[in-house]
C-alpha positions in Angstrom: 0.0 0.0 0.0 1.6 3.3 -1.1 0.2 6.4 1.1 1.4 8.4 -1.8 -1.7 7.2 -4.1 -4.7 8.6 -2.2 -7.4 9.9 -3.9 -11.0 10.2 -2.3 -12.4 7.1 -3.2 -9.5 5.4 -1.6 -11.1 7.1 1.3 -14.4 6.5 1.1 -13.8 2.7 0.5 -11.6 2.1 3.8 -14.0 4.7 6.0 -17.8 3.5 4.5 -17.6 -0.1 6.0 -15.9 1.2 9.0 -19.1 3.5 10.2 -21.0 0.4 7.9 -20.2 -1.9 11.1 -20.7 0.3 13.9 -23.9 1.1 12.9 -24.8 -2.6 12.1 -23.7 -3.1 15.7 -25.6 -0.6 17.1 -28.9 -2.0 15.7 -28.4 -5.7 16.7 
């Protein structure tokens, strides 16, 4: 993994499951 390539969906891939599973373990 080079930090050097980051570009927004980069992002969005690695954060959306993130706040994906905390809110699937919220509701359960």
């Amino acid at each position: 993994m080079s930090f050097g390539y980051f570009n927004p969906k980069t992002i969005f891939t690695l954060i959306i499951p993130i706040f994906g599973v905390k809110n699937y373990q919220k509701n359960i």
